[in-house]
FITI-875295 format. One line per field, with one value per residue (C-alpha): residue in one letter; chain; x, y, z negated; residue number from 1. Coordinates in nm, 2 decimals, m for minus. Layout:
N
fikol = A,...
guse = A,...
x = X,...
y = Y,...
z = Z,...
tormar = NUM,...
REM end
This chain:
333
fikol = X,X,X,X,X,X,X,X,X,X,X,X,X,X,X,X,X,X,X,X,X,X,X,X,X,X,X,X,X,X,X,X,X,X,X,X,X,X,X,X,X,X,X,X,X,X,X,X,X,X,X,X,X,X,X,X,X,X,X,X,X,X,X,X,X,X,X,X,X,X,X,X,X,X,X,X,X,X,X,X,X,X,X,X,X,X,X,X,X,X,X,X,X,X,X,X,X,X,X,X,X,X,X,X,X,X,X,X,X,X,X,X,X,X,X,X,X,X,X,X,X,X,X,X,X,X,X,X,X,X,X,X,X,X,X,X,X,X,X,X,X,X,X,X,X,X,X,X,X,X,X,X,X,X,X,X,X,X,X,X,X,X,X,X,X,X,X,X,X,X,X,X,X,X,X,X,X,X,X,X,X,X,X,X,X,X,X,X,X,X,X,X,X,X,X,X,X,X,X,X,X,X,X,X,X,X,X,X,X,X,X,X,X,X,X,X,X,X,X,X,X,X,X,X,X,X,X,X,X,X,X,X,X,X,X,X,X,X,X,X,X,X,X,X,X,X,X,X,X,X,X,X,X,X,X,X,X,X,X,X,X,X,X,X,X,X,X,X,X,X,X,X,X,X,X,X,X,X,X,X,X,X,X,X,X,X,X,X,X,X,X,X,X,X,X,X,X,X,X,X,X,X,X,X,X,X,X,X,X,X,X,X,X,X,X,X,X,X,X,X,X,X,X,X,X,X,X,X,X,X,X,X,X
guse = A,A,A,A,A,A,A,A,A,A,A,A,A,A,A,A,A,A,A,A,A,A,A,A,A,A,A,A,A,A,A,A,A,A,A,A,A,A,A,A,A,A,A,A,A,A,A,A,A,A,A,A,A,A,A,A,A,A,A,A,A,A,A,A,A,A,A,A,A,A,A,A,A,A,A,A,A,A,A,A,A,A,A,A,A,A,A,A,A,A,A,A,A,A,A,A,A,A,A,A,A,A,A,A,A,A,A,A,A,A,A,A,A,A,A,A,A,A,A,A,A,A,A,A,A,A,A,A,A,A,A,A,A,A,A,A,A,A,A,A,A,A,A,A,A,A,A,A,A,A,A,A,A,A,A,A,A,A,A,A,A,A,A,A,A,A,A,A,A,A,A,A,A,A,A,A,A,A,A,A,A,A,A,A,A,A,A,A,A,A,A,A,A,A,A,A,A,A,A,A,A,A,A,A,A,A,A,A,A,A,A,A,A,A,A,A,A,A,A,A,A,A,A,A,A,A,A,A,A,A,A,A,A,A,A,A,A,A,A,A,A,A,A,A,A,A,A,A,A,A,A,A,A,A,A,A,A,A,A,A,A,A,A,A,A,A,A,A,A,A,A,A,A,A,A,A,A,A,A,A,A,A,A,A,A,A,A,A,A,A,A,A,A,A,A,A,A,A,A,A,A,A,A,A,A,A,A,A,A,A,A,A,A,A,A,A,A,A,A,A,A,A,A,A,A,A,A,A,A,A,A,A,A
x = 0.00,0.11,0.24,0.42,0.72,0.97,1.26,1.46,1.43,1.53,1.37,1.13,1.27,1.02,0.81,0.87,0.60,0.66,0.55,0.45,0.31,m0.05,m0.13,m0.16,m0.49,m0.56,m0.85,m1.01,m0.88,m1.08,m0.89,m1.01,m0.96,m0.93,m1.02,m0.93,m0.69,m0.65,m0.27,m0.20,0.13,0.20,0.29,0.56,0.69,0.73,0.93,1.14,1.24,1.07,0.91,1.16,1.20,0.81,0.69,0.96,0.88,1.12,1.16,1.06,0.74,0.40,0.29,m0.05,m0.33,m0.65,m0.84,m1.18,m1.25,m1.48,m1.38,m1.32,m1.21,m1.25,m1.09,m1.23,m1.34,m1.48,m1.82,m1.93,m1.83,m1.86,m1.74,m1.94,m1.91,m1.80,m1.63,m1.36,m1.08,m0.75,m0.54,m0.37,m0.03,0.21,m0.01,m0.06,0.01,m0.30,m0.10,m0.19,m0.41,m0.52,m0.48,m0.55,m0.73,m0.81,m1.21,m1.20,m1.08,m1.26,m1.67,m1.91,m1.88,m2.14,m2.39,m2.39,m2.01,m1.82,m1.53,m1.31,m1.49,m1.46,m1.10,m1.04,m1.22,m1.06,m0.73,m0.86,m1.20,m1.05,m0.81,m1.09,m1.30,m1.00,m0.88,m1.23,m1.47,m1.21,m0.92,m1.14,m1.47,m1.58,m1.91,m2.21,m2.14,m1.74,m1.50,m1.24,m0.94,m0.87,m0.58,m0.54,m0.89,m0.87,m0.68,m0.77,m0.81,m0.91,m1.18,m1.34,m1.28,m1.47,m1.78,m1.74,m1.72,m2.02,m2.18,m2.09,m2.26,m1.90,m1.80,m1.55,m1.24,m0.99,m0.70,m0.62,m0.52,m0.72,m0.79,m0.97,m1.16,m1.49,m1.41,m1.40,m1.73,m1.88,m1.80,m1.93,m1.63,m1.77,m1.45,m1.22,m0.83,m0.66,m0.31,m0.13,m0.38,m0.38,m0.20,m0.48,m0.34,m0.41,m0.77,m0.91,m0.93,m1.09,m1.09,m1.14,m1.00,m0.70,m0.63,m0.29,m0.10,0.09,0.48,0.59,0.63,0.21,0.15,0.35,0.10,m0.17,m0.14,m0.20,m0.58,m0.66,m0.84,m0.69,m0.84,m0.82,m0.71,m0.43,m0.44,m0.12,m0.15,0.20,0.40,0.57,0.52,0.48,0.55,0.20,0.21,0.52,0.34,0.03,0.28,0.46,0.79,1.07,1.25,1.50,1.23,0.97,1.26,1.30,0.93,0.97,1.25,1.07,0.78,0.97,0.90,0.56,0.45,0.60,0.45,0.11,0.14,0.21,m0.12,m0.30,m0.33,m0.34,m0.09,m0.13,m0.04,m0.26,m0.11,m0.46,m0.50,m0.74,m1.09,m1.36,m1.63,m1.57,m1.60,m1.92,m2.02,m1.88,m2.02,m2.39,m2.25,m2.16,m2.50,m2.75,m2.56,m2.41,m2.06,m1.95,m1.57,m1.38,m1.21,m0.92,m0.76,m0.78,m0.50,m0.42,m0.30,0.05,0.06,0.12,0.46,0.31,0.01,0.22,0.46,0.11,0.00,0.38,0.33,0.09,m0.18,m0.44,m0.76,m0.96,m0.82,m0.60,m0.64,m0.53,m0.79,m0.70,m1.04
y = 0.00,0.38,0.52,0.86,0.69,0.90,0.70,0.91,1.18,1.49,1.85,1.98,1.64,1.53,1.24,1.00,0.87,0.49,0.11,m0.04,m0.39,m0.40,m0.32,m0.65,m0.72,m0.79,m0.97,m0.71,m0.44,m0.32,m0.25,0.05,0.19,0.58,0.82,1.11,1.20,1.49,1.67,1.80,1.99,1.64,1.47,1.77,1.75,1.35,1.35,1.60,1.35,1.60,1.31,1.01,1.00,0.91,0.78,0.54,0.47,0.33,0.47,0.35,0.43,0.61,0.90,1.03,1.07,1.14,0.92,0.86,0.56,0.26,m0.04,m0.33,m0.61,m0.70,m0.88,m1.23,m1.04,m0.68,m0.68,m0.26,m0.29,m0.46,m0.42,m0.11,0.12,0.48,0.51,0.88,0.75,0.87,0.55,0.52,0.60,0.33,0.24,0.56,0.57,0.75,0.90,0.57,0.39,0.13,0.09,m0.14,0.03,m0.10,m0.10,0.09,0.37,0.39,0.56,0.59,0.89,1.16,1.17,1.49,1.54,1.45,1.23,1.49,1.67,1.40,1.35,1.69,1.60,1.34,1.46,1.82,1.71,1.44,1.68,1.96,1.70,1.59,1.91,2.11,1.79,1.58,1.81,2.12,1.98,2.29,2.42,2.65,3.02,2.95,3.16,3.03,3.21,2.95,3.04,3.00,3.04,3.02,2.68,2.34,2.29,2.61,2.65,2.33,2.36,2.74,2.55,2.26,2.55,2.71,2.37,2.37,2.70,2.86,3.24,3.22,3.41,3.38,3.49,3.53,3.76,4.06,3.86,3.58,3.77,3.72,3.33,3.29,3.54,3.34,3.02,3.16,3.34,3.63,3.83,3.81,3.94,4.02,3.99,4.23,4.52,4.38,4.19,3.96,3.96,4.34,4.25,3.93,3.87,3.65,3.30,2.95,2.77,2.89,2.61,2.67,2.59,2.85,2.91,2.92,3.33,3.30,3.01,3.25,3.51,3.33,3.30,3.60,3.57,3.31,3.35,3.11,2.76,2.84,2.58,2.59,2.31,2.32,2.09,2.21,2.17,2.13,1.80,1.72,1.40,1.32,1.28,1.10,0.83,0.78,0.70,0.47,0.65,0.52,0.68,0.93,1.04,1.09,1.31,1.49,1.59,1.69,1.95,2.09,2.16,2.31,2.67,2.68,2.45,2.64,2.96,2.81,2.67,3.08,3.19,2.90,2.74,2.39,2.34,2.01,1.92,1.72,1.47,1.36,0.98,0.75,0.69,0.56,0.63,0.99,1.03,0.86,1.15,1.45,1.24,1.28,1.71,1.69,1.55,1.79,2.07,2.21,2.17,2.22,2.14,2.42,2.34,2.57,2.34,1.97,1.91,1.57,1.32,1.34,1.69,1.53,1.74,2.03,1.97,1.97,2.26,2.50,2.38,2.45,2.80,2.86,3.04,2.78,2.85,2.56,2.25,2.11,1.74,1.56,1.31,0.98,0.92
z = 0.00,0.07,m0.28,m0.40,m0.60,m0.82,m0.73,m1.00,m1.21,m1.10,m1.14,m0.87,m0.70,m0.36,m0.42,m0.15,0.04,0.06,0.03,m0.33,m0.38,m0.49,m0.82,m1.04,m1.17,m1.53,m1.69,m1.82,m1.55,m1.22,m0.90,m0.77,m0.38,m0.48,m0.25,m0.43,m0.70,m0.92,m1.01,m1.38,m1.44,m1.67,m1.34,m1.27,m1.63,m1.58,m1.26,m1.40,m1.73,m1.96,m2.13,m2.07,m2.41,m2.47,m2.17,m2.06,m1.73,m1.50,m1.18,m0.95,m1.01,m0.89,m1.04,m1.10,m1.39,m1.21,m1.01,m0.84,m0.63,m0.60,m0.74,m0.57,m0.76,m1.12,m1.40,m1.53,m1.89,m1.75,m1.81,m1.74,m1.36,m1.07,m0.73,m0.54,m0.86,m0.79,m1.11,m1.20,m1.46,m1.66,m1.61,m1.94,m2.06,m1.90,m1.66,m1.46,m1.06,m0.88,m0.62,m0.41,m0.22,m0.51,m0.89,m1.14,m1.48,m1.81,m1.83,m2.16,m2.00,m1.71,m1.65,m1.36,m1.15,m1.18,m0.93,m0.81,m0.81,m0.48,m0.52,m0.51,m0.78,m0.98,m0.94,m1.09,m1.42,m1.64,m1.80,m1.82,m1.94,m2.20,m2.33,m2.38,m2.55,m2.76,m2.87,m2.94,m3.07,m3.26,m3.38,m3.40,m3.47,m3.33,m3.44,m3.31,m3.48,m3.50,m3.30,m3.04,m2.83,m2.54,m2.37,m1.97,m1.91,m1.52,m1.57,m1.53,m1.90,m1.98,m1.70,m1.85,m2.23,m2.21,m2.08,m2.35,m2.61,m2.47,m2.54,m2.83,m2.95,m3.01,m2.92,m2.70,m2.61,m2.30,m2.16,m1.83,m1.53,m1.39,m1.07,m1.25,m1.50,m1.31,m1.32,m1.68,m1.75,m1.53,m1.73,m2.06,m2.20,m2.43,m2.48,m2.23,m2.27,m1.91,m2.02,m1.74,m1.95,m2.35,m2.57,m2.71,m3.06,m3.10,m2.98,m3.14,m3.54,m3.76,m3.50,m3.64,m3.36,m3.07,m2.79,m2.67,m2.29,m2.33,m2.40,m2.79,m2.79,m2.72,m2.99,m3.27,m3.14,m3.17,m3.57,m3.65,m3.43,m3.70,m4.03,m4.32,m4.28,m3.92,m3.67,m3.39,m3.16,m2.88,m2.58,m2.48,m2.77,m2.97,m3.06,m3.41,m3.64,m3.66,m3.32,m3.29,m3.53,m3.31,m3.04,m3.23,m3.16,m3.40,m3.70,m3.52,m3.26,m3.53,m3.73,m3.38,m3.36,m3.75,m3.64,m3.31,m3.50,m3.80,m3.72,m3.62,m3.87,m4.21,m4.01,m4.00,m4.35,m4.51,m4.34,m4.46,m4.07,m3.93,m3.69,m3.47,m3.10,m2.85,m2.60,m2.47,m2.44,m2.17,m2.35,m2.09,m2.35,m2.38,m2.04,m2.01,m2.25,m2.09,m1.71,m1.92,m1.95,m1.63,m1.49,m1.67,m1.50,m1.85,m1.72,m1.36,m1.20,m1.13,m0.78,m0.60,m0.32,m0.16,0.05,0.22,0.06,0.28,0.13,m0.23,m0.25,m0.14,m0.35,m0.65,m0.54,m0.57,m0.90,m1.00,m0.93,m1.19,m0.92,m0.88,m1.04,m1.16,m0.99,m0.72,m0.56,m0.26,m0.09,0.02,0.24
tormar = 1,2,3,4,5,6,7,8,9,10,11,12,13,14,15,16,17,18,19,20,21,22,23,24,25,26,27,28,29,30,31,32,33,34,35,36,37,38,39,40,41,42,43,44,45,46,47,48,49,50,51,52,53,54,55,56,57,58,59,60,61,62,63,64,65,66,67,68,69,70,71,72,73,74,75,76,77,78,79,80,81,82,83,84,85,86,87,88,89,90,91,92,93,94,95,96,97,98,99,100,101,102,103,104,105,106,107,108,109,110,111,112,113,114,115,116,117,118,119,120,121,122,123,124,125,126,127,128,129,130,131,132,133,134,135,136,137,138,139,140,141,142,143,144,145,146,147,148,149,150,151,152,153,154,155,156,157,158,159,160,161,162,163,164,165,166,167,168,169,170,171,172,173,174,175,176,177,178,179,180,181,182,183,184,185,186,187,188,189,190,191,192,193,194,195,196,197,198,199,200,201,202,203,204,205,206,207,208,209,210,211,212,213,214,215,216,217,218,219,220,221,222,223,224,225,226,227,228,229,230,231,232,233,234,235,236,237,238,239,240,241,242,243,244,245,246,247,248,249,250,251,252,253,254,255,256,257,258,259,260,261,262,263,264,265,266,267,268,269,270,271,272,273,274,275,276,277,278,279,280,281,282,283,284,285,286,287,288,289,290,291,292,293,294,295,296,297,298,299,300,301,302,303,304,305,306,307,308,309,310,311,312,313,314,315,316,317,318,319,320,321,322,323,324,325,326,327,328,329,330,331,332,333
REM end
């Protein structure tokens, strides 16, 4: 099968555009034809070796977290699918590889696509919706009357975790650039902070919640936005030792984690803030929720480009630039 394969790790390194052998299929896996698949700046970060030290994948190997296809083969144990199911997945850590023409998935983390999304709708959904989900409805627990600053609103996480918050009866502040400031009202956002014009710490006050994909100048900033008993969630570090646990990392990683998060962590701690960082992970059942969101038209996907899925490199050069609004995939068929 055609395959984008990171044959080593290098930075802002082409994917090449090669043969792989099928995908194995595992009793309780479905093989699944996808004809569309979504790009994250995660798959950037792991063909530079950003994460080599976490996700030890072994070159070669195909990347790509997003994926929506039909399945057509299935495992001797799944039970939820069968062959003819349009089904919209985050393969799991380990097992990732959507930048392809087939992959094999664990069931558990796999849902039926919504109805009235398009496949390549749906391709743009599950890391960006999971991580919304994980960051505001578990870590946050966000609740209606509560105040949260998301940062990146025009983003692919951003542009989905405003709607969630929206949902979830929250008041909800963004950042983002004057071009995009029509975007985000039109998500929901109440206050919105064009960053070229304000600084949003001189602005905001008093949040519960800030959501963080920012650099570690903005998570300092964000601090001082949150009331004590406030929570500040970071989806791009740095990882902390609680983290390093749920991975299962080893003693000196774990003491690693303990020092990267050092600063932040004894800053949050004087103001009387929670300071924890989000690494989403695969869950098919959550996305069966947010596909329910998605259906009663409470959520929509924000979509900038689909390019080819030859233009994979190019694809991945344009979410690199940190323009795209919404979402970028690349379509298989």
């Amino acid at each position: 099968m055609k395959a984008f394969i990171v044959d080593r790790y290098k930075k802002k390194g082409a994917l090449r555009l090669g043969e792989m052998p099928e995908p194995a299929l595992r009793d309780d896996d479905v093989l699944v034809e996808i004809h569309a698949s979504g790009l994250n700046l995660l798959d950037s970060k792991i063909r530079d070796g950003e994460f080599k030290l976490i996700l030890p994948y072994r070159p070669p190997f195909i990347l790509g977290h997003d994926v929506a296809g039909t399945v057509v083969r299935i495992g001797s144990k799944v039970r939820r699918f069968k062959p003819g199911d349009e089904i919209y997945a985050r393969p799991r850590d380990g097992r990732v590889g959507t930048f392809a023409e087939l992959i094999s998935i664990n069931e558990a983390d796999v849902a039926l696509k919504p109805k009235n999304l398009s496949m390549e709708e749906a391709a743009s959904l599950p890391l960006v919706s999971l991580t919304a989900w994980q960051a505001l409805v578990e870590k946050a627990n966000l609740r209606k009357g509560q105040k949260i600053l998301i940062h990146a609103g025009s983003g692919g996480v951003g542009t989905f975790a405003i709607q969630l918050a929206k949902h979830l009866g929250a008041t909800v502040a963004t950042t983002t650039s004057t071009a995009n400031v029509d975007l985000v009202r039109s998500l929901g956002a109440d206050v919105v902070i064009d960053y070229k014009k304000q600084d949003f710490e001189q602005v905001l006050s008093g949040y519960d919640v800030a959501l963080n994909s920012l650099d570690s100048d903005t998570l300092q900033r964000s601090l001082s936005v949150l009331k004590p008993g406030g929570k500040l969630i970071s989806i791009s570090g740095p990882p902390d030792v609680a983290f390093a646990r749920e991975q299962g990392l080893n003693w000196f990683l774990q003491q690693v984690m303990r020092l990267l998060s050092f600063g932040i962590r004894r800053k949050a701690k004087g103001r009387r803030i929670s300071y924890s960082f989000l690494f989403m992970r695969a869950n098919g059942e959550q996305l069966s929720q947010i596909t329910s969101l998605i259906e009663a038209g409470i959520i929509r996907p924000v979509m900038d480009r689909v390019f080819p899925f030859e233009a994979t490199n190019e694809a991945l050069a344009y979410i690199e630039t940190g323009r795209s609004k919404g979402k970028v995939v690349v379509k298989l068929r």
